[in-house]
Structure formats: structure tokens, C-alpha cells
MMTF fields as JSON, N, C-alpha, C and O atoms, coordinates in Angstrom:
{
  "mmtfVersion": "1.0.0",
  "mmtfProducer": "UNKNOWN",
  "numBonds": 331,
  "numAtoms": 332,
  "numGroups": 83,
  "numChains": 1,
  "numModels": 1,
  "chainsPerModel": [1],
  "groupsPerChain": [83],
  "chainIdList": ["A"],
  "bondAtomList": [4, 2, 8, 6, 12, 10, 16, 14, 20, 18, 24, 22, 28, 26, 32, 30, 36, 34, 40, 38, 44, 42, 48, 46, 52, 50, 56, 54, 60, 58, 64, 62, 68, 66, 72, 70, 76, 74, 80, 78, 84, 82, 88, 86, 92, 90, 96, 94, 100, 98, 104, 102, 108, 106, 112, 110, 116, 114, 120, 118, 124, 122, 128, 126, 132, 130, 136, 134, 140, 138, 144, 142, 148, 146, 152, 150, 156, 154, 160, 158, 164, 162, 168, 166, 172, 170, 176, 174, 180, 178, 184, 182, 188, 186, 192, 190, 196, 194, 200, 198, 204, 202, 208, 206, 212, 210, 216, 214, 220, 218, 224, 222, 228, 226, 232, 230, 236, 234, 240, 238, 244, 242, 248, 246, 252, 250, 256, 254, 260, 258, 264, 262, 268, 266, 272, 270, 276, 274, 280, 278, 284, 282, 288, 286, 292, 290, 296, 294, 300, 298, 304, 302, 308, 306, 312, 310, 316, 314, 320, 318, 324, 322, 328, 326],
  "bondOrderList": [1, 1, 1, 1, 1, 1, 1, 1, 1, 1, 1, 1, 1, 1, 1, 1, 1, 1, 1, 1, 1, 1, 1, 1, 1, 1, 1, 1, 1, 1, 1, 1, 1, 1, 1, 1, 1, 1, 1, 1, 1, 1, 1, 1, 1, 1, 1, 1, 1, 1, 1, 1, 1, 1, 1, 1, 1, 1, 1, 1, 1, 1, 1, 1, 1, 1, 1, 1, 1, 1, 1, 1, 1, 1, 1, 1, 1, 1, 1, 1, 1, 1],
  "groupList": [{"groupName": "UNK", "atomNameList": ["N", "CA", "C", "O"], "elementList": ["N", "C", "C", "O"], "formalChargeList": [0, 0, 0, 0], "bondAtomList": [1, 0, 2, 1, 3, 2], "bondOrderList": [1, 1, 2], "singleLetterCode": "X", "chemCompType": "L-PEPTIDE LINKING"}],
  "groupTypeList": [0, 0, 0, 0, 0, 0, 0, 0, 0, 0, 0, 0, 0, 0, 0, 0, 0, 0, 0, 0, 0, 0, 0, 0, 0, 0, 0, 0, 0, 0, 0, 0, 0, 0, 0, 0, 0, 0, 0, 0, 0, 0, 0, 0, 0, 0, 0, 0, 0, 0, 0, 0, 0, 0, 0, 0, 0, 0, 0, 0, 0, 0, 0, 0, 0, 0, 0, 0, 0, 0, 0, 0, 0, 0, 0, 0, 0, 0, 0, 0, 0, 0, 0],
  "groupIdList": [1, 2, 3, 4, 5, 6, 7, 8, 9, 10, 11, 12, 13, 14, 15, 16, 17, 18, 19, 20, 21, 22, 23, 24, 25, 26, 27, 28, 29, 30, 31, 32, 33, 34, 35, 36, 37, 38, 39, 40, 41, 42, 43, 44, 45, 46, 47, 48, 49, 50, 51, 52, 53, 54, 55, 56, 57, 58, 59, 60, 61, 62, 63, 64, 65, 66, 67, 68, 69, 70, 71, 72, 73, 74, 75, 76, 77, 78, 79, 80, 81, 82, 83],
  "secStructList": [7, 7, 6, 6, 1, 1, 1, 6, 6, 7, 7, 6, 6, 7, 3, 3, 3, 3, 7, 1, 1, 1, 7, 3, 3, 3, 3, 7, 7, 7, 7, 2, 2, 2, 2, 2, 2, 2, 2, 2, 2, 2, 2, 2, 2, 2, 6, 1, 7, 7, 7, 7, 7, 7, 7, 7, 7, 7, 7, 7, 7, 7, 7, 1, 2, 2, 2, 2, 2, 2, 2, 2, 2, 2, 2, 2, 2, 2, 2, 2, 6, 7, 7],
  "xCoordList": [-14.166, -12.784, -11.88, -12.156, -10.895, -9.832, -8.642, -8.417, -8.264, -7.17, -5.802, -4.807, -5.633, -4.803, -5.012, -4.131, -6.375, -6.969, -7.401, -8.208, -6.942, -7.159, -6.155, -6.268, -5.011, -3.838, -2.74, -1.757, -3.011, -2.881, -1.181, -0.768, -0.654, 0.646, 1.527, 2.748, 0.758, 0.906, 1.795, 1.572, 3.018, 3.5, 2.334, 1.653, 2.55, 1.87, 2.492, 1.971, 3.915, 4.347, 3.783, 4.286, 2.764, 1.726, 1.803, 2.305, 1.222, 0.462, -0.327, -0.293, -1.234, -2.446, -2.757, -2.72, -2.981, -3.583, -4.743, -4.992, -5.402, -6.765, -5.825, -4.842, -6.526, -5.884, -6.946, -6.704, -7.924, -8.834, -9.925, -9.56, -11.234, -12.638, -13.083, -13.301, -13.181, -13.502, -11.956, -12.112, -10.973, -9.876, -9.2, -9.08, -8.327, -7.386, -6.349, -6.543, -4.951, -4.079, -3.227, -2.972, -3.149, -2.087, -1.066, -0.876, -0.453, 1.166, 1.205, 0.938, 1.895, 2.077, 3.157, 3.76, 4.127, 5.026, 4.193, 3.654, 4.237, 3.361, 4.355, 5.262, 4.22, 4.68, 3.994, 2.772, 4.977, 3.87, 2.82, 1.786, 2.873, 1.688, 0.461, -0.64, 0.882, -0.204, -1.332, -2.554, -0.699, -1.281, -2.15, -3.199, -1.803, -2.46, -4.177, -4.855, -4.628, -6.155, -6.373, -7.56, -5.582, -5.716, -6.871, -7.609, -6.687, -6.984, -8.817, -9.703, -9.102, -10.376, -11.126, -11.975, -10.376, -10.617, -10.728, -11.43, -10.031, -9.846, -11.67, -12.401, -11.651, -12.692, -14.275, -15.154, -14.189, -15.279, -15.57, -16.619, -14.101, -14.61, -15.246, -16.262, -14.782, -14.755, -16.238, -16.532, -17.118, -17.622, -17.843, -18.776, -16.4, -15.91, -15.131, -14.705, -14.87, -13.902, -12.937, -12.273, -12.128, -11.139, -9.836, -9.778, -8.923, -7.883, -6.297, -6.136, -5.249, -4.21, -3.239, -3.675, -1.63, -0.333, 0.705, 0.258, 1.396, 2.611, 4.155, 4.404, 4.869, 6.01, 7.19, 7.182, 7.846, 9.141, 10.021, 10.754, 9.724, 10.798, 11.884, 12.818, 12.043, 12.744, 12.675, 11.593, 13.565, 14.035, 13.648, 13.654, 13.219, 13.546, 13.456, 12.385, 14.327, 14.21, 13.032, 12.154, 12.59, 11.495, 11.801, 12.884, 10.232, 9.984, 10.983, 11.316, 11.275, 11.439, 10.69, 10.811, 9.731, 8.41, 7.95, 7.868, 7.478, 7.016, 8.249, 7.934, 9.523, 10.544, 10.599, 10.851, 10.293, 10.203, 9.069, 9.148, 8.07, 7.129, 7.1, 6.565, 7.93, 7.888, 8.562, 8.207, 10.269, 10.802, 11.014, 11.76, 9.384, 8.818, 8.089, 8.336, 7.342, 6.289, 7.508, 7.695, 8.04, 9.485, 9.789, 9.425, 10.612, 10.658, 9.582, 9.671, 8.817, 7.163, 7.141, 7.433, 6.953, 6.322, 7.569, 7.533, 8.989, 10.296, 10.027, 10.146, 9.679, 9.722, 8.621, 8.489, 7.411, 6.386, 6.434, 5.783, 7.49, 8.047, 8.77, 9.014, 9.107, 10.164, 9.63, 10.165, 8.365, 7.808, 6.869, 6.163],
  "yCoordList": [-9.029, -8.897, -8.931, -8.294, -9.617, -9.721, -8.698, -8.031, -8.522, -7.431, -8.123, -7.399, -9.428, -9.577, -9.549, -9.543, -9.534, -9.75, -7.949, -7.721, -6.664, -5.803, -5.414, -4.742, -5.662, -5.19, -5.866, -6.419, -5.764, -6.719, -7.449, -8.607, -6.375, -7.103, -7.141, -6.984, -7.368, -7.388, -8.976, -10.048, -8.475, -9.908, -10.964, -10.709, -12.359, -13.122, -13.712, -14.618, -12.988, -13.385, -12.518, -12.662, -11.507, -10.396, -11.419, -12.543, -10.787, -11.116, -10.677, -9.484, -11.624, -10.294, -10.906, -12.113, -10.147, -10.29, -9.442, -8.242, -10.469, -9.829, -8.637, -8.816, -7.742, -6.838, -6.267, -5.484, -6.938, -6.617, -5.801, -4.83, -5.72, -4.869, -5.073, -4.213, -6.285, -6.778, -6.139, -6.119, -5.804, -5.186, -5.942, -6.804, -5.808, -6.751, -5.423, -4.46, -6.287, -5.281, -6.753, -7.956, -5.689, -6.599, -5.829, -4.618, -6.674, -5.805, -6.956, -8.147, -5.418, -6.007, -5.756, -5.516, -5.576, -4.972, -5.214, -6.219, -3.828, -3.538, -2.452, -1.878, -2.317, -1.541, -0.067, 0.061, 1.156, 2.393, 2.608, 3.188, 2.366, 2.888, 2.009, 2.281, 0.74, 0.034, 0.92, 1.05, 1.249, 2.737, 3.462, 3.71, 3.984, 5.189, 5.324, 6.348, 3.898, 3.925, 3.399, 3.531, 2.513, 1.65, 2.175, 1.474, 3.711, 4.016, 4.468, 4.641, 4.568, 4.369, 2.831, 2.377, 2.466, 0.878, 0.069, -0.931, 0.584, -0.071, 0.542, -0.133, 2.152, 2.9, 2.078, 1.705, 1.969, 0.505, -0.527, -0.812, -1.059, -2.859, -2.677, -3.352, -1.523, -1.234, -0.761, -0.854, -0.306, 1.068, 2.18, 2.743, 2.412, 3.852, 4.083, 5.19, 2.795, 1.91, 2.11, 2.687, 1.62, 1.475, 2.437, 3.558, 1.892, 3.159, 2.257, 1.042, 3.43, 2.488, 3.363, 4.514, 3.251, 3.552, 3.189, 2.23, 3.393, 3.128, 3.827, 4.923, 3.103, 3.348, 2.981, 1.798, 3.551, 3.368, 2.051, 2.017, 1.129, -0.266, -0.088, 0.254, -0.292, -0.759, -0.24, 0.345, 0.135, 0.141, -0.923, -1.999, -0.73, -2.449, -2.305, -2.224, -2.3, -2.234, -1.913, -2.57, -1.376, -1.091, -2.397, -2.852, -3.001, -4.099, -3.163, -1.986, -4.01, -3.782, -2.967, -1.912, -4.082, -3.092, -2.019, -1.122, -1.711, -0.229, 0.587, 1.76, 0.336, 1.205, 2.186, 3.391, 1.337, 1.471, 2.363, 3.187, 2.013, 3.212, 4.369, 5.339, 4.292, 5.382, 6.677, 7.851, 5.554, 6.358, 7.509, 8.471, 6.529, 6.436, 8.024, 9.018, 8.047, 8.929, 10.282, 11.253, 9.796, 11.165, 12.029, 13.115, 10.942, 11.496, 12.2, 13.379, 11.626, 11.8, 13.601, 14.362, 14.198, 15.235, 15.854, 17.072, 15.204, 16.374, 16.939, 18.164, 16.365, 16.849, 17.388, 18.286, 17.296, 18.24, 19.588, 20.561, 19.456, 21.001, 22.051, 23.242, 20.915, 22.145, 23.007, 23.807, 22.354, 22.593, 24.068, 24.586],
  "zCoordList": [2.444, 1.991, 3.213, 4.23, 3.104, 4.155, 4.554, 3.544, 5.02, 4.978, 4.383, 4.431, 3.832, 3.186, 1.592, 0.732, 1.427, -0.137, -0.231, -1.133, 0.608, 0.476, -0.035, -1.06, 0.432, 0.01, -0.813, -0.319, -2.138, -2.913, -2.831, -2.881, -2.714, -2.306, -1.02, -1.023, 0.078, 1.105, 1.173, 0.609, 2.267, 2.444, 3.456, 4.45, 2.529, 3.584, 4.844, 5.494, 5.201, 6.47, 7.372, 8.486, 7.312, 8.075, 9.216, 9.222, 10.101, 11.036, 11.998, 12.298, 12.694, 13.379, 14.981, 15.222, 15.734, 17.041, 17.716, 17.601, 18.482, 19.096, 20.384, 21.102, 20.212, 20.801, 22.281, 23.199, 21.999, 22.844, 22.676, 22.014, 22.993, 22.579, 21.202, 20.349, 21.12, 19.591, 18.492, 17.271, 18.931, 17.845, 17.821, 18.691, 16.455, 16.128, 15.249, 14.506, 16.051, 15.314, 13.93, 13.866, 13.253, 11.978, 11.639, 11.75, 11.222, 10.849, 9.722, 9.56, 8.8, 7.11, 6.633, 7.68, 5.591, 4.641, 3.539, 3.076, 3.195, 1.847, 0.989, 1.591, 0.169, -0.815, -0.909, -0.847, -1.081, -0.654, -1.986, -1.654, -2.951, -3.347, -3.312, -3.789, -2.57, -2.612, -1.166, -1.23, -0.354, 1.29, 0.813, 1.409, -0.516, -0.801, -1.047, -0.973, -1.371, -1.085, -0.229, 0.071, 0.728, 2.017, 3.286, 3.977, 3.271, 4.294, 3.418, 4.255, 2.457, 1.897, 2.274, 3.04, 1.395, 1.712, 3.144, 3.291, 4.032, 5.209, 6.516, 7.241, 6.148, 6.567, 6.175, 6.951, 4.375, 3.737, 4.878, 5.456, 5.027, 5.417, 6.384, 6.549, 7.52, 8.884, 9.263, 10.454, 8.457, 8.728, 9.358, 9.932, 9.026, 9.395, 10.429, 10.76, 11.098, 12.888, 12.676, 13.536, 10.995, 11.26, 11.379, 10.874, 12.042, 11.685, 11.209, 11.097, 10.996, 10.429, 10.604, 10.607, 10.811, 11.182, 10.142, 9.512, 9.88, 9.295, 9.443, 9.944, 9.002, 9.48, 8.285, 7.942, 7.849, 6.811, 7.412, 8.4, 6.585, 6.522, 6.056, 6.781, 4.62, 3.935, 2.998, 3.036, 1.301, -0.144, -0.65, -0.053, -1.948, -2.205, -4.042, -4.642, -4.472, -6.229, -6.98, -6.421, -7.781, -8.642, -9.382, -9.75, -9.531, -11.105, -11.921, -11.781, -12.694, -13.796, -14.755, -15.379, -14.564, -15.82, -15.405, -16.245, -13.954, -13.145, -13.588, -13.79, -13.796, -13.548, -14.889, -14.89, -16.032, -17.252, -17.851, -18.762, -17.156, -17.281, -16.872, -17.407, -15.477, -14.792, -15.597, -15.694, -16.401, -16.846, -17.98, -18.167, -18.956, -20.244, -19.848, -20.53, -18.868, -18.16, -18.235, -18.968, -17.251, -17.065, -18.644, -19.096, -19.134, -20.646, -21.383, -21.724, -21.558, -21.933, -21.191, -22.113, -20.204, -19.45, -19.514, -19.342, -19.774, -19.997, -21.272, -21.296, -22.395, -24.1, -23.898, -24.729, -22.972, -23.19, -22.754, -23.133, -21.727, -21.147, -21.885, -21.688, -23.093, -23.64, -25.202, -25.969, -25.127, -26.138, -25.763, -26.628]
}
């Protein structure tokens, strides 16, 4: 698996360099919840080598459809509170 086919919505303007001692650094814009198993996944490919950094980019609109669920969810766990 590649580190661009790891992170499913990773931009493909990434890019990567040999950094030296068999390492390679990459730089991505990814979306945060796509991080949240990254560092599972990344430890897998590696076995157990790898490591990873990040840093706050950017905002960038919710889908539509994620937004909708999210909000469905909200509602959903507010009417269960009041019960």
C-alpha cells in the first residue's frame, strides 16, 4: 500500500523526498478525520519505523452529505437528552 492509497483523501499534489538513511519524508493535505487511524496504519506499512507530524492548514466546508449527518446525529443525541 502506498502512502497515497493510505490516505484516502489525500491531495495528489503531495509530495515526497529521500531524506536520507533509507527515509523519505512526504507532505500531504489531508482532511482531519482521515489522521485519526493514520498513525495505526502508517506503524503497519512501516513495521513499526514509521513516524508522522502534522500541522493545522486550512478550513475548508463540510460535504454536504457529512454535514447532514453530522447534524441528524446532533439532533438525534439532543432529543435523547431530554428524555
Amino acid at each position: 500500500m502506498s502512502w497515497a492509497t493510505s490516505i484516502p483523501n489525500a491531495e495528489r499534489s503531495a509530495g515526497w523526498k529521500q531524506i536520507g538513511g533509507g527515509k523519505q519524508r512526504i507532505r500531504a493535505i489531508v482532511p482531519q478525520a482521515e489522521v485519526a487511524r493514520y498513525v495505526i496504519d502508517l506503524r503497519s506499512m512501516t513495521g513499526g519505523r514509521g513516524a508522522f507530524s502534522m500541522r493545522f492548514d486550512h478550513y475548508e466546508e463540510m460535504p454536504t452529505q457529512l454535514a447532514q449527518k453530522v447534524i441528524a446525529d446532533h439532533q438525534k443525541a439532543k432529543e435523547e437528552a431530554k428524555k
